[in-house]
PDB file of the backbone (N, CA, C, O) and the ligand in Angstrom, with CONECT records:
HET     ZN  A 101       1
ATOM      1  N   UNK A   1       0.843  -1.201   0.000  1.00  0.00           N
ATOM      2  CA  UNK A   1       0.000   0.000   0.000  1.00  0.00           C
ATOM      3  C   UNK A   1       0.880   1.255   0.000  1.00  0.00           C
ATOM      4  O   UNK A   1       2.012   1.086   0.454  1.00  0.00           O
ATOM      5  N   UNK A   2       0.561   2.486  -0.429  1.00  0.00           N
ATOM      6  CA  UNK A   2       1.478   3.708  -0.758  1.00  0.00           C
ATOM      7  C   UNK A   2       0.744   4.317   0.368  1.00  0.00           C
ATOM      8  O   UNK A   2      -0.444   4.386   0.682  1.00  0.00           O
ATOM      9  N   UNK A   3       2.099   4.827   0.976  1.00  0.00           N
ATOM     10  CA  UNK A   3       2.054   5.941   1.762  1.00  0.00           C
ATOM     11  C   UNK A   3       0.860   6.802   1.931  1.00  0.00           C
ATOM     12  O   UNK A   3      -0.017   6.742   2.793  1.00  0.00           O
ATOM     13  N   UNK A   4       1.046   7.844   0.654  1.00  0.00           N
ATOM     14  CA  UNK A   4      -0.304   8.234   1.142  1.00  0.00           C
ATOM     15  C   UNK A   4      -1.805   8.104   0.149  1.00  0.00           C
ATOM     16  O   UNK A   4      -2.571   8.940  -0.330  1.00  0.00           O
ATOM     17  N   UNK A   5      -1.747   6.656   0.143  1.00  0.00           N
ATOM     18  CA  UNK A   5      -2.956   6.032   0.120  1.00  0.00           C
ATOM     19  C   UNK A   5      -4.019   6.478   0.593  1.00  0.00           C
ATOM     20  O   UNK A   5      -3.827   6.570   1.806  1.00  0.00           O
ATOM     21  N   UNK A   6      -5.369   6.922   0.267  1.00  0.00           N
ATOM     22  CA  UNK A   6      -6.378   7.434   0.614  1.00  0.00           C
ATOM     23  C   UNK A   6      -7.515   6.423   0.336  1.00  0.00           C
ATOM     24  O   UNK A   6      -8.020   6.274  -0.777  1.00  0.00           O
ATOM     25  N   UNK A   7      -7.878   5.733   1.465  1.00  0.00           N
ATOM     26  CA  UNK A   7      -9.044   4.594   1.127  1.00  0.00           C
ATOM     27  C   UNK A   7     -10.246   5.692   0.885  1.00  0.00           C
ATOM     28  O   UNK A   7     -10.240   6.913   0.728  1.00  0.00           O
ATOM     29  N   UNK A   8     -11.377   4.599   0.933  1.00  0.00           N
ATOM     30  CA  UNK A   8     -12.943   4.785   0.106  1.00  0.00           C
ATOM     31  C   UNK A   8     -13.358   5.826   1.290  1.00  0.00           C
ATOM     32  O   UNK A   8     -13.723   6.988   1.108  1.00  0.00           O
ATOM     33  N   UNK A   9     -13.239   5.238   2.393  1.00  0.00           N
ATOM     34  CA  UNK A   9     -13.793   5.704   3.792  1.00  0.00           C
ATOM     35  C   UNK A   9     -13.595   7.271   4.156  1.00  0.00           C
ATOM     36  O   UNK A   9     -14.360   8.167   4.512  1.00  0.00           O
ATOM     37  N   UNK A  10     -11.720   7.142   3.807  1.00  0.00           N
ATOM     38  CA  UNK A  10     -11.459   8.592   4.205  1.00  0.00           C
ATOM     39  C   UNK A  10     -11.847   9.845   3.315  1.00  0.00           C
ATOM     40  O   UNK A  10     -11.982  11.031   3.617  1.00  0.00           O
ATOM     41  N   UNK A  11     -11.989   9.125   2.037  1.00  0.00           N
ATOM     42  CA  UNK A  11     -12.578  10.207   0.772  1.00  0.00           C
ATOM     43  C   UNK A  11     -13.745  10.145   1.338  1.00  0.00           C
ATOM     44  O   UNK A  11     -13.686  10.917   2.295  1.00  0.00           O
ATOM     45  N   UNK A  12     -14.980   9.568   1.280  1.00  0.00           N
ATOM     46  CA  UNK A  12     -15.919   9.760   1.861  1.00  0.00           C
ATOM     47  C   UNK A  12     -16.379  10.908   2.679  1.00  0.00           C
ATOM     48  O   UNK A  12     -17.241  11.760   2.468  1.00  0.00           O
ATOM     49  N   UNK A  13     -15.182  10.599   4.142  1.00  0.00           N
ATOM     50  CA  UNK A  13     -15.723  11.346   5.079  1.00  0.00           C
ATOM     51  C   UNK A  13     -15.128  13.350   4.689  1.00  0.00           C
ATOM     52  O   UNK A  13     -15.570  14.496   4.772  1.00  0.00           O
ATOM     53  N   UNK A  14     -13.751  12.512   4.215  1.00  0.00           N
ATOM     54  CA  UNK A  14     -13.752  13.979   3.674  1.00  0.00           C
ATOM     55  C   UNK A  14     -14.759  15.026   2.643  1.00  0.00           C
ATOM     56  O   UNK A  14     -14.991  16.229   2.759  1.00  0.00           O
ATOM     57  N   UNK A  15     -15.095  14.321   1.911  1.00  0.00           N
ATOM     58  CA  UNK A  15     -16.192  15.339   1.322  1.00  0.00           C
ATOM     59  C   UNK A  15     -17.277  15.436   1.942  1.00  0.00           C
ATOM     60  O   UNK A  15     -17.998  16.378   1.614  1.00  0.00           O
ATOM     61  N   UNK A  16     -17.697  14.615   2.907  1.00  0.00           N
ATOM     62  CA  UNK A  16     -19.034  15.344   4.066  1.00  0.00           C
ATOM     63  C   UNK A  16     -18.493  15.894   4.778  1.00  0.00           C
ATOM     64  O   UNK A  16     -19.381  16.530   5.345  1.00  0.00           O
ATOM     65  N   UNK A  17     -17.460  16.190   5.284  1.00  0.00           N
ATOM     66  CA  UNK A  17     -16.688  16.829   6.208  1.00  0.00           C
ATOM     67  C   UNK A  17     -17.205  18.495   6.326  1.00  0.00           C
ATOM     68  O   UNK A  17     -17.353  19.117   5.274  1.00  0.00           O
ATOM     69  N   UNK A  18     -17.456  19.139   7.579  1.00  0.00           N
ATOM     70  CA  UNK A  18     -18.005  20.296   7.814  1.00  0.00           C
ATOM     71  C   UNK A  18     -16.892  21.063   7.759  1.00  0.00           C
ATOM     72  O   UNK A  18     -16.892  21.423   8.936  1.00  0.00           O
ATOM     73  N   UNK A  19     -15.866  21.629   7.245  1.00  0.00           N
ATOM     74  CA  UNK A  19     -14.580  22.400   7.541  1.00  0.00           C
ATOM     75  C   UNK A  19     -15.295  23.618   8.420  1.00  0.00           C
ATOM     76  O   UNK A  19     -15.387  23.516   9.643  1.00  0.00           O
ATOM     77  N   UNK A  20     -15.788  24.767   7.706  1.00  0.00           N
ATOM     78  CA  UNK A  20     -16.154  25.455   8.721  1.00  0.00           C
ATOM     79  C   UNK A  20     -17.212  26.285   8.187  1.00  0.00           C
ATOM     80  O   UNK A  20     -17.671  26.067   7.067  1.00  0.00           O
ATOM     81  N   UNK A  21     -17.599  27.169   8.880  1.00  0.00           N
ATOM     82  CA  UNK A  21     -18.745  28.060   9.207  1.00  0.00           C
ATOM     83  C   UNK A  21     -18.436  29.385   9.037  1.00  0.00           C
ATOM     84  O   UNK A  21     -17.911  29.901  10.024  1.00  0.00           O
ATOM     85  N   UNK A  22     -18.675  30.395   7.677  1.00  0.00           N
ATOM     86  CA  UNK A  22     -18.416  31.315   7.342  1.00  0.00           C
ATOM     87  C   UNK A  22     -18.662  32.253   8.534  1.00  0.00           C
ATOM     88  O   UNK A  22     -19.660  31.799   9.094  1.00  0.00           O
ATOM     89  N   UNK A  23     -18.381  32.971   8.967  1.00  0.00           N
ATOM     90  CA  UNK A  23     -18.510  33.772  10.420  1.00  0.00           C
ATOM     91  C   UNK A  23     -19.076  34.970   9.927  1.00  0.00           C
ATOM     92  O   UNK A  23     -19.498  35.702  10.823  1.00  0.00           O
ATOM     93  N   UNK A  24     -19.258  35.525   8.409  1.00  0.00           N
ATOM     94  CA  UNK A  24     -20.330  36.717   8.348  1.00  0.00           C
ATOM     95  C   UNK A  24     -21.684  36.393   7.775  1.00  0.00           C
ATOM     96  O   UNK A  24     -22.638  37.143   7.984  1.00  0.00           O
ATOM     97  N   UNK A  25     -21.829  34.933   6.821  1.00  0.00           N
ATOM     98  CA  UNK A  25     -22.855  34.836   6.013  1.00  0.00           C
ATOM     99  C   UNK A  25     -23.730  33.578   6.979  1.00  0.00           C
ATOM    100  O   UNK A  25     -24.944  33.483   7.164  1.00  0.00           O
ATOM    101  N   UNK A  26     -22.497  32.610   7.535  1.00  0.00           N
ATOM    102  CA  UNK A  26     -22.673  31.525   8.029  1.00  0.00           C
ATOM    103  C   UNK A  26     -23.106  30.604   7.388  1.00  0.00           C
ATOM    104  O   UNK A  26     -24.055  29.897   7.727  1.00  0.00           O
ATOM    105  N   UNK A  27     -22.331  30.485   6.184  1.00  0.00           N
ATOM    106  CA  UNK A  27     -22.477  29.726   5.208  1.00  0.00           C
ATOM    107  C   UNK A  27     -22.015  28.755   5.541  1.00  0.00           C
ATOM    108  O   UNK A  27     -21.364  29.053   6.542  1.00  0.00           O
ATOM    109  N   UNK A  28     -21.845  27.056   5.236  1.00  0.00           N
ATOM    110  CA  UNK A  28     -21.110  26.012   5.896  1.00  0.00           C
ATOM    111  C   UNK A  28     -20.307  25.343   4.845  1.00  0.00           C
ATOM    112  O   UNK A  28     -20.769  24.786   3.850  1.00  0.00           O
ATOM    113  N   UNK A  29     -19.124  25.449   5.148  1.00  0.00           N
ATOM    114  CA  UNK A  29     -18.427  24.867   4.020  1.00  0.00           C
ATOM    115  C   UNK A  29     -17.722  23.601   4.408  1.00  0.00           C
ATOM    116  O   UNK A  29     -17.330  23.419   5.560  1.00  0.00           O
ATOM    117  N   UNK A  30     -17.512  22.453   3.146  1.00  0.00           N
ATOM    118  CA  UNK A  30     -17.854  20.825   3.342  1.00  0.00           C
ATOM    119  C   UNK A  30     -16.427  20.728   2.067  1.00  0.00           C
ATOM    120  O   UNK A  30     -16.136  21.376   1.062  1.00  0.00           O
ATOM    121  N   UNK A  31     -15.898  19.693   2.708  1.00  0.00           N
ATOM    122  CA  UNK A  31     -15.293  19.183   1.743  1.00  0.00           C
ATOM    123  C   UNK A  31     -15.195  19.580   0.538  1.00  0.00           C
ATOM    124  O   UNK A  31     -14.470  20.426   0.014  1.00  0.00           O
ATOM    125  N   UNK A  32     -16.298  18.631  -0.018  1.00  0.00           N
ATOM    126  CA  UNK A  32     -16.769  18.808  -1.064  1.00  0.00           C
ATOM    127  C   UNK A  32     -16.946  20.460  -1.703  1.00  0.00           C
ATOM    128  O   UNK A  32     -16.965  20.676  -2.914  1.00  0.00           O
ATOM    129  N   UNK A  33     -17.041  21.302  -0.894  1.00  0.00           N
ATOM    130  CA  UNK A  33     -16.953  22.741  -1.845  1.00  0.00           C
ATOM    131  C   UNK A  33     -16.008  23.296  -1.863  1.00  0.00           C
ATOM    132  O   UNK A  33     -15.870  24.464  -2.228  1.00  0.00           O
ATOM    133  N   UNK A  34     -14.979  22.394  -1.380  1.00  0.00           N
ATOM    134  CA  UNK A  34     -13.481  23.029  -2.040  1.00  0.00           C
ATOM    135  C   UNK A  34     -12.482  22.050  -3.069  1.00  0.00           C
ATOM    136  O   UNK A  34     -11.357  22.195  -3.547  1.00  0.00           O
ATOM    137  N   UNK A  35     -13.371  21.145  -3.121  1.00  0.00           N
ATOM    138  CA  UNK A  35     -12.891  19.928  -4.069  1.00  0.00           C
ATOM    139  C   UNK A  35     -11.459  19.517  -3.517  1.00  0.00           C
ATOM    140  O   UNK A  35     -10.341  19.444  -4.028  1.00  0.00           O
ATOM    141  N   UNK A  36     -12.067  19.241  -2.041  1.00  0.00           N
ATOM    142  CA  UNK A  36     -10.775  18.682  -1.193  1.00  0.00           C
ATOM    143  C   UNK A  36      -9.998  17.131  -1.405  1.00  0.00           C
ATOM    144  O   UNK A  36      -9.055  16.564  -0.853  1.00  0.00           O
ATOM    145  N   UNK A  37     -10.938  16.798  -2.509  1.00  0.00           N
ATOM    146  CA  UNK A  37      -9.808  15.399  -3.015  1.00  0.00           C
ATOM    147  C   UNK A  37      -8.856  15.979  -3.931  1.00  0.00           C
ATOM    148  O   UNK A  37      -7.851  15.289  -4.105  1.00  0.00           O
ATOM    149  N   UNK A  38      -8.918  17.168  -4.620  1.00  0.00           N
ATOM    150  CA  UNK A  38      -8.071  17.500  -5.611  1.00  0.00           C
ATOM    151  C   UNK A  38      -7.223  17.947  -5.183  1.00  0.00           C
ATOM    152  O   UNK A  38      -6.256  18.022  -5.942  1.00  0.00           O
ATOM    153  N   UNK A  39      -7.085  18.379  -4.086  1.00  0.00           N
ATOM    154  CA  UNK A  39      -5.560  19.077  -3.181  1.00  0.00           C
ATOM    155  C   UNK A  39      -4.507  17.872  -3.396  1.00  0.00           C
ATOM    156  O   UNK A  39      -4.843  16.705  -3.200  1.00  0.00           O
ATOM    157  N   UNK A  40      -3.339  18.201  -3.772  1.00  0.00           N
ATOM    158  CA  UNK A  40      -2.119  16.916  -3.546  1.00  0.00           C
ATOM    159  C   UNK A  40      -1.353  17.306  -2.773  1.00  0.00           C
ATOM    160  O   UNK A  40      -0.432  18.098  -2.976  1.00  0.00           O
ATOM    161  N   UNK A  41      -1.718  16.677  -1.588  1.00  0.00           N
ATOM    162  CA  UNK A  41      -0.415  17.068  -0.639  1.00  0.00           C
ATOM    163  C   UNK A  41       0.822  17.030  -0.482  1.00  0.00           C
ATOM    164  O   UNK A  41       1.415  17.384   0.537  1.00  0.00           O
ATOM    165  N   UNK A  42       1.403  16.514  -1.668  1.00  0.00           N
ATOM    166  CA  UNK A  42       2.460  16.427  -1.965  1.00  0.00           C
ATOM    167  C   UNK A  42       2.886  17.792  -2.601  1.00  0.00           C
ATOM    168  O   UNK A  42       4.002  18.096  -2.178  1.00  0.00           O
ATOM    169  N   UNK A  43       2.454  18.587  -3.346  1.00  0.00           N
ATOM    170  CA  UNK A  43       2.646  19.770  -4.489  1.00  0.00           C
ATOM    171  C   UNK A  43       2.261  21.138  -2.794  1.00  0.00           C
ATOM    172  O   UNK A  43       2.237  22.342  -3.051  1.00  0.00           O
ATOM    173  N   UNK A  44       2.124  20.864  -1.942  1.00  0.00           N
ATOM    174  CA  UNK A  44       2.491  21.876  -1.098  1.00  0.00           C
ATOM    175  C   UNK A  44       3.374  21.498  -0.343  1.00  0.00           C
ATOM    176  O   UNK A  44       3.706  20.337  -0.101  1.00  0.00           O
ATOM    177  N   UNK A  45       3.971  22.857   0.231  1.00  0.00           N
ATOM    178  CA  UNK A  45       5.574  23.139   0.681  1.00  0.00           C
ATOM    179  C   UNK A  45       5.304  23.986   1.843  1.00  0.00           C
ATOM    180  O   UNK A  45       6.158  24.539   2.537  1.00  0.00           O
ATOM    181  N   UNK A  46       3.592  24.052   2.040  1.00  0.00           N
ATOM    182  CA  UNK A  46       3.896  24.844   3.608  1.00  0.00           C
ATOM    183  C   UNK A  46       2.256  25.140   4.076  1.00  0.00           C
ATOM    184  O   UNK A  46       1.325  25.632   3.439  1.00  0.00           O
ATOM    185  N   UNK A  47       2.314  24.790   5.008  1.00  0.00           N
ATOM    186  CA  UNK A  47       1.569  24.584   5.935  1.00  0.00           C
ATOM    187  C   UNK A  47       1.576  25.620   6.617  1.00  0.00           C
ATOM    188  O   UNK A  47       2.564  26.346   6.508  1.00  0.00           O
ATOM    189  N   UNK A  48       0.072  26.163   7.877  1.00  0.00           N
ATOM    190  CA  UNK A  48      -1.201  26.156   7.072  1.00  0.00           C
ATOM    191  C   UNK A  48      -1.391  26.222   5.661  1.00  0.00           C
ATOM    192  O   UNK A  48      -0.805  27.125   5.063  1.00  0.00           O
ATOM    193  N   UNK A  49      -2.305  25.204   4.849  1.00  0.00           N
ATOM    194  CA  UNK A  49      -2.934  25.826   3.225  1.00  0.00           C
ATOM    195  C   UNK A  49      -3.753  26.588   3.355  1.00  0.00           C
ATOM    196  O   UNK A  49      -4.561  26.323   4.245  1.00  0.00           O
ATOM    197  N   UNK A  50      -4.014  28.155   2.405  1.00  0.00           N
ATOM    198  CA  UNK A  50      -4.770  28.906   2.689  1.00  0.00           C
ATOM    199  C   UNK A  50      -5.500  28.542   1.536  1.00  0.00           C
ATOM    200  O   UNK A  50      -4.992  28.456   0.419  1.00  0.00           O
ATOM    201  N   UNK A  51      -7.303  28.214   1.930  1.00  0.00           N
ATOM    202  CA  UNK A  51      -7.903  27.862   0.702  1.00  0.00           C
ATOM    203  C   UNK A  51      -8.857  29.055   0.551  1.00  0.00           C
ATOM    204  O   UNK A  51      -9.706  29.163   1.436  1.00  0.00           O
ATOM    205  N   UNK A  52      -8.850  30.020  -0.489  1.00  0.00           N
ATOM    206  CA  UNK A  52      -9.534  30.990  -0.689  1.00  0.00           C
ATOM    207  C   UNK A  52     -11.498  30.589  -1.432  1.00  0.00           C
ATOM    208  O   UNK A  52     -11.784  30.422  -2.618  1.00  0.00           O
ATOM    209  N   UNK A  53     -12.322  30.556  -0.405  1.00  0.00           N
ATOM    210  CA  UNK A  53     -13.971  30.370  -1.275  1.00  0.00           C
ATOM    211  C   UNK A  53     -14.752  31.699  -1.532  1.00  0.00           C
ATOM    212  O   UNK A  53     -15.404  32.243  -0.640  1.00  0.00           O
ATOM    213  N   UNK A  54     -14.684  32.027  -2.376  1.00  0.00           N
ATOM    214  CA  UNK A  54     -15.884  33.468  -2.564  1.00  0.00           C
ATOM    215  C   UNK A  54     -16.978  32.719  -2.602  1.00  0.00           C
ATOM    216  O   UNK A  54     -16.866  31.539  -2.935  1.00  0.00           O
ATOM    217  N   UNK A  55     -18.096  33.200  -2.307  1.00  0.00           N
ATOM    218  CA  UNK A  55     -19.385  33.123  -2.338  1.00  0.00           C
ATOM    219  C   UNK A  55     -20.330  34.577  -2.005  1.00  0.00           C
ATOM    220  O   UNK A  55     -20.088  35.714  -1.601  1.00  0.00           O
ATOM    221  N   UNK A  56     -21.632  33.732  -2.471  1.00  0.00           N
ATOM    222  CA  UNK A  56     -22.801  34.960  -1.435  1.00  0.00           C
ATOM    223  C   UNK A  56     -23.798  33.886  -0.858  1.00  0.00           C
ATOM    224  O   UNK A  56     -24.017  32.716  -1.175  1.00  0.00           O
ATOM    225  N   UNK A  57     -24.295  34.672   0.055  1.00  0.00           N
ATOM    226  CA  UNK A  57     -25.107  33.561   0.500  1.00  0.00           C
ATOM    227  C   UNK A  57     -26.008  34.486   1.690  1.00  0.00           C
ATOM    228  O   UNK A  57     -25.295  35.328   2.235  1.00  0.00           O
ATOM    229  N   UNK A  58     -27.114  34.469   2.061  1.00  0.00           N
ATOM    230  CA  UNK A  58     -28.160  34.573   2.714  1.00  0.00           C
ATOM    231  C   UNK A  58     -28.409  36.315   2.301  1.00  0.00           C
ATOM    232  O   UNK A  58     -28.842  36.983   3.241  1.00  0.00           O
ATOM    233  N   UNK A  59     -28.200  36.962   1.160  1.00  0.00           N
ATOM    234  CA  UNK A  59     -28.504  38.235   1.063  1.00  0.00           C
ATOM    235  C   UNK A  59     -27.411  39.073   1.132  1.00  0.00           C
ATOM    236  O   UNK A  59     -27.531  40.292   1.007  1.00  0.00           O
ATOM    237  N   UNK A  60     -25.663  38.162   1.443  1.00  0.00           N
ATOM    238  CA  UNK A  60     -24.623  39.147   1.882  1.00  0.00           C
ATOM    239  C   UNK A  60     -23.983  39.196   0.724  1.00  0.00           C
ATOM    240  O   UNK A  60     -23.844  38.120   0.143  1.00  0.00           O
ATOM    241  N   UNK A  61     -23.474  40.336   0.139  1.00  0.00           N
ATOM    242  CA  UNK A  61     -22.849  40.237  -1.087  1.00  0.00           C
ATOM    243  C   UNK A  61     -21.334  39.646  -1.222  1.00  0.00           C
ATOM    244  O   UNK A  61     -20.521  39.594  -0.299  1.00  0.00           O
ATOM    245  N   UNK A  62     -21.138  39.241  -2.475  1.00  0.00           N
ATOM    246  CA  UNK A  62     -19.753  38.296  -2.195  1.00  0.00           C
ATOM    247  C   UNK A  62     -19.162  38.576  -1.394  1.00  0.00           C
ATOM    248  O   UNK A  62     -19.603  39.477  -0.681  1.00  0.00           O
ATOM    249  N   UNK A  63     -17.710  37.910  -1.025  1.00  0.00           N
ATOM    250  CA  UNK A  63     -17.328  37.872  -0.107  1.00  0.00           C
ATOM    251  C   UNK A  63     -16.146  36.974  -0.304  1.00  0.00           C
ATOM    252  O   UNK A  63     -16.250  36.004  -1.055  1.00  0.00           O
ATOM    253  N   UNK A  64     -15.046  37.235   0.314  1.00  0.00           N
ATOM    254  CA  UNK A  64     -13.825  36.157   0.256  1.00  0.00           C
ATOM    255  C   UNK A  64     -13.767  35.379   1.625  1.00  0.00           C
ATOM    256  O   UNK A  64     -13.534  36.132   2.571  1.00  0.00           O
ATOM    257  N   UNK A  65     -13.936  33.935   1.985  1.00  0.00           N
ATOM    258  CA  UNK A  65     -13.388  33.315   2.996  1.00  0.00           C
ATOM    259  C   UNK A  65     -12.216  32.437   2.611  1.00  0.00           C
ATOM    260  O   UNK A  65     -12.278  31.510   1.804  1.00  0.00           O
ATOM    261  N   UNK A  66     -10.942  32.902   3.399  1.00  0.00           N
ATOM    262  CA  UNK A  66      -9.951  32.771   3.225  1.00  0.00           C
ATOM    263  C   UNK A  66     -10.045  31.097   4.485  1.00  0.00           C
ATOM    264  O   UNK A  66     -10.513  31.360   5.592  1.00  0.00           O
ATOM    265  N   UNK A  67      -9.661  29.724   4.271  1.00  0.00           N
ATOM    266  CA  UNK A  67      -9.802  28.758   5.218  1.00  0.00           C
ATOM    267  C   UNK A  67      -8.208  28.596   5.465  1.00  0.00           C
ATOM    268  O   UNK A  67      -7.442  28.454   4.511  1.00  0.00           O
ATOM    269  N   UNK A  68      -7.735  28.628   6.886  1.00  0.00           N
ATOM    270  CA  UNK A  68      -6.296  27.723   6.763  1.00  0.00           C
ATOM    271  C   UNK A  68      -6.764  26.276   7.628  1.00  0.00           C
ATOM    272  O   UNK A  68      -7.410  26.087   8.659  1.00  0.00           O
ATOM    273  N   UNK A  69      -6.004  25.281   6.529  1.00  0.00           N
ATOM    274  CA  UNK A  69      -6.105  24.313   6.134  1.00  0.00           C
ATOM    275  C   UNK A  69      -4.654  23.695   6.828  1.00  0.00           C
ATOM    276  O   UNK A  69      -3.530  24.088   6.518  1.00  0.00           O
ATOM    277  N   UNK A  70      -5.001  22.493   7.974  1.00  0.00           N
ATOM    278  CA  UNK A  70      -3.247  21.838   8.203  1.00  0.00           C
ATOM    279  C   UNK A  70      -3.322  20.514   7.195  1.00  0.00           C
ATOM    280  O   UNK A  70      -4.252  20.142   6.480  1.00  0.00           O
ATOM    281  N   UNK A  71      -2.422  20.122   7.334  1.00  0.00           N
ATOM    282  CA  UNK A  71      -2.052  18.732   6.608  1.00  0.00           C
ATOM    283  C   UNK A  71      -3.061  17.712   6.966  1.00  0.00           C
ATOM    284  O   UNK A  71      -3.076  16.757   6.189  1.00  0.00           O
ATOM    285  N   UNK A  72      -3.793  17.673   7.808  1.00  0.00           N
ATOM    286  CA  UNK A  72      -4.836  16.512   8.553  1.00  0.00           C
ATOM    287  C   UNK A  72      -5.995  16.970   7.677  1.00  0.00           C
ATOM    288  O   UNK A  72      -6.672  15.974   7.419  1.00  0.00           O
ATOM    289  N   UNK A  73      -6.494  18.039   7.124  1.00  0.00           N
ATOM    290  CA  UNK A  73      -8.006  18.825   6.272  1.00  0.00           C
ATOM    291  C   UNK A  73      -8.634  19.318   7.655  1.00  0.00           C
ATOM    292  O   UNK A  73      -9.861  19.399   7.707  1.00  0.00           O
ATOM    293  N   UNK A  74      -7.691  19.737   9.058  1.00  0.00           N
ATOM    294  CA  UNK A  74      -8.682  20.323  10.088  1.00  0.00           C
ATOM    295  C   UNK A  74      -7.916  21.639   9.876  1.00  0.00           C
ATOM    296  O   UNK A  74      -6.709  21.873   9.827  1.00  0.00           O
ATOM    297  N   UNK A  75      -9.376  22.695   9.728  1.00  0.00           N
ATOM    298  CA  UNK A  75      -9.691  24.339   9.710  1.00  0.00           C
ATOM    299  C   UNK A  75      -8.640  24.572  10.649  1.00  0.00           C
ATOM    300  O   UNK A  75      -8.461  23.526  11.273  1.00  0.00           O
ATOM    301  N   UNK A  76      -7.704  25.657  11.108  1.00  0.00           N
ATOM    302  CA  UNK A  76      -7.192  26.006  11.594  1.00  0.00           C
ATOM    303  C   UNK A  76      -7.299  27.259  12.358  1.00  0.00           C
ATOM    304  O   UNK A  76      -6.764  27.617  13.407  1.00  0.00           O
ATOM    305  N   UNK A  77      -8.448  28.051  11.254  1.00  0.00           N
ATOM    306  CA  UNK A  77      -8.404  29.716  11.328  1.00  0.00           C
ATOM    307  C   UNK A  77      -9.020  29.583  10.074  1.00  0.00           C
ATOM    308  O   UNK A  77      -9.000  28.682   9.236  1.00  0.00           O
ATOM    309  N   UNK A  78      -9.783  31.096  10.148  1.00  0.00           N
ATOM    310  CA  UNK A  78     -10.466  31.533   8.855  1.00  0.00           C
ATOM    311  C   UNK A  78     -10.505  32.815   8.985  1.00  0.00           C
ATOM    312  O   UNK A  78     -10.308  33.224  10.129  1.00  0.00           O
ATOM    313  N   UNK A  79     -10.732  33.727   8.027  1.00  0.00           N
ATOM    314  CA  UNK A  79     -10.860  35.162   7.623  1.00  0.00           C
ATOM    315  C   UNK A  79     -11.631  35.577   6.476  1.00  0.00           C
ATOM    316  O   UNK A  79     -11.776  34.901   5.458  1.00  0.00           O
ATOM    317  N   UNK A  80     -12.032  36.519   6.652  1.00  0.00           N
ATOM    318  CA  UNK A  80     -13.139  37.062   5.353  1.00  0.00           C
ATOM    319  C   UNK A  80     -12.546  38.727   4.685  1.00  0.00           C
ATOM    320  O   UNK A  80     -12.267  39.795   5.229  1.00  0.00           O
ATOM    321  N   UNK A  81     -12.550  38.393   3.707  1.00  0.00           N
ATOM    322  CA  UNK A  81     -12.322  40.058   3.072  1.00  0.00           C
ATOM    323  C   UNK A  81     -13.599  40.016   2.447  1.00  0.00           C
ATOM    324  O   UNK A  81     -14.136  38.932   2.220  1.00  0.00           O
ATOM    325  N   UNK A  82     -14.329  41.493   2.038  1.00  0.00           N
ATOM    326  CA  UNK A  82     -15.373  42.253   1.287  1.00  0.00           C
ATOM    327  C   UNK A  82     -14.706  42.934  -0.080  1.00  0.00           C
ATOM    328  O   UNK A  82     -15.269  43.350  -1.093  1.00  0.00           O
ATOM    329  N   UNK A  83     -13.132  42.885   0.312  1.00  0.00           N
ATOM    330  CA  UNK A  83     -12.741  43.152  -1.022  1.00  0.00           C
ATOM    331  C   UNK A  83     -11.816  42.391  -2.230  1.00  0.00           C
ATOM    332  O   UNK A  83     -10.666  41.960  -2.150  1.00  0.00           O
ATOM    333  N   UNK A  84     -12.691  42.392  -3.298  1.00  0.00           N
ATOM    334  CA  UNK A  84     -12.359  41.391  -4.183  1.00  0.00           C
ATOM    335  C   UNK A  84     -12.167  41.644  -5.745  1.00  0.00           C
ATOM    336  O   UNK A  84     -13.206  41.700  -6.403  1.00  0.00           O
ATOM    337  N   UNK A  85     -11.343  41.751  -6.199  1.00  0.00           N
ATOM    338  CA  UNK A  85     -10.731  41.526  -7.695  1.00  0.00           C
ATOM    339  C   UNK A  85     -10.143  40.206  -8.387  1.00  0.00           C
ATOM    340  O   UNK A  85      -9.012  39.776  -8.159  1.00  0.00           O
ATOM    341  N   UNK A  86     -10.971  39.684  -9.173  1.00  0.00           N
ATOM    342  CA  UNK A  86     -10.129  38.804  -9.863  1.00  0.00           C
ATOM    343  C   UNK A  86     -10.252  39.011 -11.256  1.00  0.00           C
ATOM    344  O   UNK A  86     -11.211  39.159 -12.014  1.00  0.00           O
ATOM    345  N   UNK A  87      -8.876  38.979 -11.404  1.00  0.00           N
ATOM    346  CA  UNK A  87      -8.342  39.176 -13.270  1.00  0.00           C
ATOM    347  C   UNK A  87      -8.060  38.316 -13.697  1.00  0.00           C
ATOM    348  O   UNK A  87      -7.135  37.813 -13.059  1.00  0.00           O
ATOM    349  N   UNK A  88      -8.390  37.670 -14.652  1.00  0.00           N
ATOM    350  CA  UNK A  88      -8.407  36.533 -16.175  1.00  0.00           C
ATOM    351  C   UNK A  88      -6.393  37.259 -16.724  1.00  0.00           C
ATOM    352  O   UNK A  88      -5.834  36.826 -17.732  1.00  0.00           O
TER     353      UNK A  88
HETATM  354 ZN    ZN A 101     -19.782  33.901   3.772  1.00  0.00          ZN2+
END
């Protein structure tokens, strides 16, 4: 078996997994909405991962939640900016 082998179980639980709870919209973010099987933990070099989710949600206008992420997929800390640019 390889190292870091990821059985059925742990994919599983990882994409139901609750990471965390947006703290202005209280939006709930899951595994699955950061497409946390696609992370390779190998291709990062440093810990906390900061996983950036924009959304809107209950009437609040977008919004950046910034998640830090340890090597285990447990939340560490989170932060929100209101200000947002993204360029193509
Ligand atoms: Zn939010």
């Amino acid at each position: 078996m390889k190292k870091n082998f990821m059985n059925t179980e742990t994919r599983a639980f990882l994409i139901r997994k609750l990471l965390t709870v947006c703290p202005v919209c209280q939006k709930r973010i899951y595994g699955k909405d950061i497409d946390i099987l696609k992370i390779d933990k190998k291709k990062i070099s440093h810990w906390p991962l900061r996983y950036i989710h924009c959304h809107t949600n209950n009437n609040v206008p977008f919004h950046a939640l910034t998640i830090y992420l340890d090597n285990n997929f447990a939340v560490r800390g989170n932060e929100v900016s209101n200000f947002i640019k993204i360029e193509n």
